[in-house]
N, C-alpha and C positions, 0 to 999 in steps of 0.2 A: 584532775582536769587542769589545765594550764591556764594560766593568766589571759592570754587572748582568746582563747576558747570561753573562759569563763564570763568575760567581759563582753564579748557576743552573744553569749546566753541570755544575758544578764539586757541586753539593749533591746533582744528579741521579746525579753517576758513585759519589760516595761511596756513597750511601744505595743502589745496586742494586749494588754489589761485595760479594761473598761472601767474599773473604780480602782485607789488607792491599793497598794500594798505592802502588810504590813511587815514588819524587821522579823516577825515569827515565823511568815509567809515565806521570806526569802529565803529562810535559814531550812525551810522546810524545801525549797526547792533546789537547794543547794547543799544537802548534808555535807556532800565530802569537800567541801571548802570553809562552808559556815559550823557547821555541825562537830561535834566531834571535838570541839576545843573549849577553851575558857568562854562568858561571857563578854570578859574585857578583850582577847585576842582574835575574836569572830567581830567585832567593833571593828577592833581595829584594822584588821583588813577588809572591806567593807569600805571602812572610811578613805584607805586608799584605794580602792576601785572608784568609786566613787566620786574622788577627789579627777581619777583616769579619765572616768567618762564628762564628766565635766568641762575639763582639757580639751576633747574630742569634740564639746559642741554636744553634747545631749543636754538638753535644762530639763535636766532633772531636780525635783523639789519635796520636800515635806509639808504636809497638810495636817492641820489639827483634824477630826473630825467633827461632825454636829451629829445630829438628828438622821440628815440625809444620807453619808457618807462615815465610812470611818477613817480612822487614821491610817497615814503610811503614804509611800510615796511613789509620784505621779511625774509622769513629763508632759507639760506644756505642749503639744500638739500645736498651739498658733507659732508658738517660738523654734518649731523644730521642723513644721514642713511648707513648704514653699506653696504659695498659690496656684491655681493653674494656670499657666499663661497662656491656653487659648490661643495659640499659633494657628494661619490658615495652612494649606496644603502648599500656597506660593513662599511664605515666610518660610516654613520650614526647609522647604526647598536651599534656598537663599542661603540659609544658616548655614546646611549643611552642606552645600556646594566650597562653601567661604571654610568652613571649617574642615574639608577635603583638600583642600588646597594649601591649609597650611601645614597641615598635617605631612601632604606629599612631600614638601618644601622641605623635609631631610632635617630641620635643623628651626627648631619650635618649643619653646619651653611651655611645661606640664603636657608633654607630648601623650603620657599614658592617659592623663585624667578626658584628655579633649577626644582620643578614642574609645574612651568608655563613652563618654557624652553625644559619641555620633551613632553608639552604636545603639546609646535608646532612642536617639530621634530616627533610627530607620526601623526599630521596633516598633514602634508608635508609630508612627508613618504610614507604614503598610505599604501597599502598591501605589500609594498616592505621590512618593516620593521619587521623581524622575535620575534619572543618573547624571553627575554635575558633568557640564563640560566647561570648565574652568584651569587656566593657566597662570600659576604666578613664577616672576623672574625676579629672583630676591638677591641675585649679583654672586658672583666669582665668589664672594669669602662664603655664602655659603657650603660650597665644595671642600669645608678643610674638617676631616672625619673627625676631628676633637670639638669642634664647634657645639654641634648637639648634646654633649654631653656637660660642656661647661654651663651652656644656658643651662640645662636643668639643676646643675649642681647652685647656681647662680637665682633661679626662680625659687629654687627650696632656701637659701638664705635669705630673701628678700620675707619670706612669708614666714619667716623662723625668726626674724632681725636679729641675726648668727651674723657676725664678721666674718670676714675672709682677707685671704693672705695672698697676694697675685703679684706675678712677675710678670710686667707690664713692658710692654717694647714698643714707646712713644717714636711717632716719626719725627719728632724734634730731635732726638736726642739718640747716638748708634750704640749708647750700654740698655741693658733689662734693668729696671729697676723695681724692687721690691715694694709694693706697697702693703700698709693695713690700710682696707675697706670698708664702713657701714655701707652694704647695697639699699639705696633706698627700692629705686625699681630700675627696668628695662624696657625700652624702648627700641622699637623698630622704624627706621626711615630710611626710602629708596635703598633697603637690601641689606643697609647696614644694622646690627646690634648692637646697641648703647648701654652699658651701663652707667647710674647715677646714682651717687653715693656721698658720705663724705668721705675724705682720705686723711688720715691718721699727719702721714707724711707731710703733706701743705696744708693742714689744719685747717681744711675747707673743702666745700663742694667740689667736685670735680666730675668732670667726664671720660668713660674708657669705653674704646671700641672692641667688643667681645672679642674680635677675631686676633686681636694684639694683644692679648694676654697666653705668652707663655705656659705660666702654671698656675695653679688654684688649688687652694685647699679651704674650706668652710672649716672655722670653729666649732669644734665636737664635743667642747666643754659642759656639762650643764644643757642639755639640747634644747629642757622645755624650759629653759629662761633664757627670757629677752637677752643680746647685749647691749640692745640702744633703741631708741624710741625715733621714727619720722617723726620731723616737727611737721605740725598741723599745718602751716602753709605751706608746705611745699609742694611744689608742680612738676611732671618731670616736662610740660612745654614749655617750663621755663627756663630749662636746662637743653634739650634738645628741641632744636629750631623746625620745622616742617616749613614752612617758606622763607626761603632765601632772605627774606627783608627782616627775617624773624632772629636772624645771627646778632646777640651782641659784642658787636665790634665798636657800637658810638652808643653816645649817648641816648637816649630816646628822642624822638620829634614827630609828632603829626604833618602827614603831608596831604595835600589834596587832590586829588585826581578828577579831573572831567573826563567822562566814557558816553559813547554815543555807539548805536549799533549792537554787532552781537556783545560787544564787550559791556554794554551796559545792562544790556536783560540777564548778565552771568554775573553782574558783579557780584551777589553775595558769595557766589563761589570760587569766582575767580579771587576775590581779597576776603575771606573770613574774618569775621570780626571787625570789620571793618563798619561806619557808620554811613549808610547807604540814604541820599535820598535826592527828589527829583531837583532838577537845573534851574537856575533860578534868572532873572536877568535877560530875557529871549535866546538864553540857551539850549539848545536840545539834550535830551540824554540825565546822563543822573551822576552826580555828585558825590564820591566816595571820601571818608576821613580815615586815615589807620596809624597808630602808631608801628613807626620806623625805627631801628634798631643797628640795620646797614642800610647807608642809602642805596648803594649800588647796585647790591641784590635787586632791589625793588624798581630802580630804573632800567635794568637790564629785562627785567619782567618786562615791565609797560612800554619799553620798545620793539620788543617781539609782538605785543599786541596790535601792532601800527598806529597809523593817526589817528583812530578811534580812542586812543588813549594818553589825554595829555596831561604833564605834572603841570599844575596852580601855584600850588606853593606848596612852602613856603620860600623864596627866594635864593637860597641856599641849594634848595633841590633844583629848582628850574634852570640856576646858572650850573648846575653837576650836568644836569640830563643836556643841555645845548653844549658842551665841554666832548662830553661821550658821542654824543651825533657829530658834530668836528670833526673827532680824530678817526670816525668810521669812513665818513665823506673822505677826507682824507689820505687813508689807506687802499681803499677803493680807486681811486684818482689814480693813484701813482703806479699801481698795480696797471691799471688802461693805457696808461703811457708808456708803459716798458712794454705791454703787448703789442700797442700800435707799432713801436721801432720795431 
């Protein structure tokens, strides 16, 4: 029997035994791997199986026995299976429309594992689950046939913390340039794929757009050891922005927003994270705080919003956003007067 045969045997007899079982037991269910050899060298392969399935995420363990039980060993059952999550027939829906969809998307890492997963939630399902009609537009790079293939090679290093070797084609700069990578994770915003990592090369955090890299190669060394460790604080929203005002290009600053209308009944949505509460003053409408990162982003937002949305402060933003409405008045203006002639 082979090694991964064995080792499936080996997860199957654990996981359906009801009490412990013992090193005599196993040896007895496995002659021609266990059997047949020394005491020390059935050990000791054994103890790398074991050490395998470990690896794998089985918490397997040894018991003494008492009274009630004997000795030999048992897997945890709370540590090894998942609650039931009691999904309704519209939640599952949901899920599995959203995960149809990214699936379709051509270009999705752990593409295999998210089709296994959809494919027990339509087992389970039964006829309860409707057929998704869902569209997503995840932009031009995803069209480029190497795409899909690097995010996965890219998702299996992030969960392996395995380096990588990437020729990187910055739009700053017209050479490829080689980098080493710790992939911390990957990120998706409006179409694009992000990697964040550190880079060997600028001896710091850094950001790369998947679709701008060249070539890739994952470190093959040593597979099931680490090469580096995520530090504990790290965010990847820290690193890649999801609203514009979320770019650090400045310093940080709180700014305040007065909202009246729909833009106030949305505000937790419209500014995430944001510290929301009612107007104070004989004002109407509700009082947003958020740390700023770009100012512009964020007044280019709250302008689109219209009057219902005005910067407070701090004085800096107020005199930016009357600056930006100037030179629109103004462009606008000039534009009417060459039409009028």
């Amino acid at each position: 029997m082979d090694r991964t045969e064995r080792l499936l045997d080996l997860v199957a007899l654990l996981l359906d035994a009801r009490e412990p079982i013992s090193w005599a037991e196993l040896r007895e269910h496995f002659p021609a791997d266990y059997g047949g050899i020394s005491d020390d060298a059935a050990e000791r392969k054994f103890e790398r199986d074991k050490a395998e399935l470990l690896e794998l995420g089985l918490p397997l363990t040894y018991i003494q026995g008492d009274d009630d039980r004997k000795d030999g060993y048992i897997v945890d059952r709370s540590a090894y299976y998942l609650p039931e999550a009691d999904l309704t027939k519209e939640e599952l829906a949901v899920l599995y429309a959203a995960g149809s969809a990214a699936l379709a998307s051509g270009a999705f890492p752990g593409s295999d594992d998210l089709a296994h997963a959809l494919r027990k939630i339509g087992f389970f399902a039964g006829d309860a689950l409707p057929s998704p009609r869902v569209r997503m537009e995840l932009g031009a790079a995803q069209g480029d046939p190497e795409l899909s293939a690097r995010l996965e090679q890219l998702w299996e290093a992030c969960a392996a913390h395995k380096w990588v070797q990437i020729a990187y084609a910055s739009p700053k700069r017209p050479e490829v340039i080689e980098r080493k990578v710790d992939p911390y994770g990957l990120a998706l915003r409006r179409g694009v794929w992000t990697l964040v990592g550190y880079c060997h090369l600028r001896q710091g955090l850094r950001t790369f757009h998947v679709h701008r890299i060249r070539e890739l190669k994952v470190n093959t060394a040593r597979p099931r050891t680490p090469d580096f460790e995520v530090p504990a604080d790290f965010s990847l929203d820290a690193h890649v922005a999801y609203y514009p005002w979320q770019h650090r290009f400045h310093a940080p600053m709180e700014v305040t927003l007065l909202l009246k209308g729909d833009p106030a009944q949305r505000a937790a949505s419209l500014f995430p994270g944001a510290s929301v509460e009612p107007a104070t003053e004989g004002a109407q409408g509700v009082r947003a705080r958020l740390g700023v990162t770009y100012l512009d982003g964020l007044l280019r937002f709250c302008m689109a919003l219209g009057p219902d949305c005005r910067v407070e402060g701090p004085e800096a933003a107020v005199t930016r956003v009357r600056e930006m409405a100037t030179r629109i008045h103004e462009r606008h203006a000039s534009t009417e007067e060459k039409v009028s002639a």
